[in-house]
Structures are given as structure tokens and as C-alpha cells.
N, C-alpha and C positions, 0 to 999 in steps of 0.2 A: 444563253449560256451562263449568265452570273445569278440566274436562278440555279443552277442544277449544282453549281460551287456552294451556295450558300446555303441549300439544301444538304450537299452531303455534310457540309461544315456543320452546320445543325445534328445532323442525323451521328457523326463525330463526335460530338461534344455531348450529344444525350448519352450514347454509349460509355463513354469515359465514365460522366455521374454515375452512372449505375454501377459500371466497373470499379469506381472507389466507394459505393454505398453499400456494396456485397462485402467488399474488403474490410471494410468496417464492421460490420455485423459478424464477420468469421473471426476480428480479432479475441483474444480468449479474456475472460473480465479479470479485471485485478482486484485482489483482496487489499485493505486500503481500510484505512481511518473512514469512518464512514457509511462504508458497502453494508453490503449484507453476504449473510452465513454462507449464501452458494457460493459467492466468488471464493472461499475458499478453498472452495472442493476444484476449482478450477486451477487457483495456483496453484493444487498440488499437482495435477494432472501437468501443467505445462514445466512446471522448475522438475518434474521426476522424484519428489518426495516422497518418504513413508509421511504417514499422518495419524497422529493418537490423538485423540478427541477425551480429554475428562470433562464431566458434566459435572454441575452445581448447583443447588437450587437457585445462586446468585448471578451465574453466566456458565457460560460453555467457554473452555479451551483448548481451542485446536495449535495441537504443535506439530510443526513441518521438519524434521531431520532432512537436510540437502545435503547431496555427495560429499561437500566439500568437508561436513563438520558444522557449519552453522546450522545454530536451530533457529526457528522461527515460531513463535507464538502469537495466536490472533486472539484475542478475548469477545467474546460477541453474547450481545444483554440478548435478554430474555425477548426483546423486541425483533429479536432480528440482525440487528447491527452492531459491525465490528466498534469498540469502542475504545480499545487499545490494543498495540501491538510490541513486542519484545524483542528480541533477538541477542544473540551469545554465541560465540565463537569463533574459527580463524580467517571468518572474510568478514567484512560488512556486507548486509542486503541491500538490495534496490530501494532505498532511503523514498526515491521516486514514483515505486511499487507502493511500499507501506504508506507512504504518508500520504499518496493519493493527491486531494484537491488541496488539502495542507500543504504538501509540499512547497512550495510559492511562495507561502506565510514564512515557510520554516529558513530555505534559501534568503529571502532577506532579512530577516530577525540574525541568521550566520552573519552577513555582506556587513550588516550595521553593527557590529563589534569589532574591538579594533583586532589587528592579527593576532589573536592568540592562540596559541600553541596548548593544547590540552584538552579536559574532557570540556564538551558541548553541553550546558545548562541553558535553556529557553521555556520563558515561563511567560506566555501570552494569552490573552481573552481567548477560548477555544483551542486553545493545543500547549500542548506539555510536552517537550524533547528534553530526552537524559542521556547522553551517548558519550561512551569513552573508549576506552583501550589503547593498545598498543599492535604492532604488526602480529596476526596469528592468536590474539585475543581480544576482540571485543566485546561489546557488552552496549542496550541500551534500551531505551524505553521510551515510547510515544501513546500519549493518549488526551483526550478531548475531557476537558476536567465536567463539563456539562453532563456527558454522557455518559459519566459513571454510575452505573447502578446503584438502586439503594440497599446502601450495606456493603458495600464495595469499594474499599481505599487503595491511593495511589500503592499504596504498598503491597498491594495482591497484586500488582501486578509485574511478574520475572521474567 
């Protein structure tokens, strides 16, 4: 009998993996420091945005209008990948969304200054945060100083 328990315990527990390896694959990909040009198309499909794409011969920028008013812009090189991203207006985005595997970086470079109160400047090896505003206006800028295209300054990017 403690075959047939540890058998279904087995047979249990493979089920589950796959049950969360399907769930995994269905979740939908995030546009992020990093990714590539599809996951865009993706966050637009899942946040419900319009999406105006201007081309460059220097990069592509896709900007996302979301219900609320914030826009979102993702810069992505001629490579394929996103290489900065923007945003402006009366919510903050999913900081967590954008910045992807940065994120982590970004949260302790915050934790290790002391409490101040105002706009977010973070200027480290591989990532660049500029964020500010106030309630119903912000405004900010994230990008990977590395992966800036050539001919491409921090200041193209809005």
C-alpha cells in the first residue's frame, strides 16, 4: 500500500510541474531594459494601449498611450533590443515592468540613499534612472548607458 501512496504522490507532484511550467509559458512577456522589440507588442496587447511606433535610421520608438494618461515609450537599437525606456504622465508605470532584470539594481541603489524626498537620479555601471514628479505628473527615464546606439544620446531619449 505505501507503493501505491507514493506512486500517486509522484504522479501528484509531476502534474503540479507541468501545471506551473504551462503557466509559465502562458504568462505574457514584458517589455523591459533589455528584451527585445516583440515583448512590446506584447505589453501593448496585455496593459490595452494604442501603440505609434516612429522609426529612425538610429532606433525605433514605440509609444504606448494607457487609459489612464501615461505614456510609455520603449527605444529599441537596430539590434533588436529595448535599450531605453520613458514615461510621462498622471500615474507612475510598473517601474518592475520597465526595468526588467535592472530593477533589483535600481531598488537598492533607491534603499542606499538616505530618505530623500524628491526627484530619483541613479547613475550606475549599466543603468541610468531619472524620475520625478509630483501626484498626476510624472516624468522619467531609464536606460543602459552601454546599449546606446551609435549616434544616440542620453538626450534622445523623452
Amino acid at each position: 500500500m505505501n507503493v501505491d501512496v507514493h506512486s500517486k504522490r509522484q504522479f501528484a507532484t509531476t502534474l503540479a510541474r507541468i501545471g506551473w511550467l504551462a503557466f509559465a509559458a502562458a504568462l505574457p512577456a514584458q517589455a523591459s531594459l533589455g528584451g527585445t522589440e516583440a515583448t512590446v507588442f506584447a505589453d501593448q496587447a496585455q496593459i490595452q494601449s494604442t501603440l505609434r511606433t516612429v522609426y529612425s535610421e538610429k532606433y525605433t520608438m514605440h509609444e504606448l498611450a494607457i487609459a489612464s494618461g501615461t505614456t510609455v515609450r520603449e527605444y529599441v537599437a537596430p539590434t533588436g533590443v529595448v535599450f531605453a525606456v520613458a514615461w510621462q504622465g498622471p500615474t507612475m508605470p510598473d517601474l518592475r515592468q520597465l526595468l526588467g532584470t535592472h530593477f533589483a539594481q535600481y531598488v537598492d541603489a533607491v534603499a542606499a540613499r538616505r530618505p530623500v524626498r524628491g526627484p530619483v537620479s541613479i547613475q550606475l555601471p549599466g543603468l541610468v534612472v531619472q524620475s520625478g514628479g509630483h501626484m498626476r505628473a510624472f516624468a522619467g527615464k531609464a536606460y543602459v548607458p552601454e546599449s546606446l546606439p551609435q549616434g544616440v544620446s542620453p538626450d534622445d531619449v523623452r
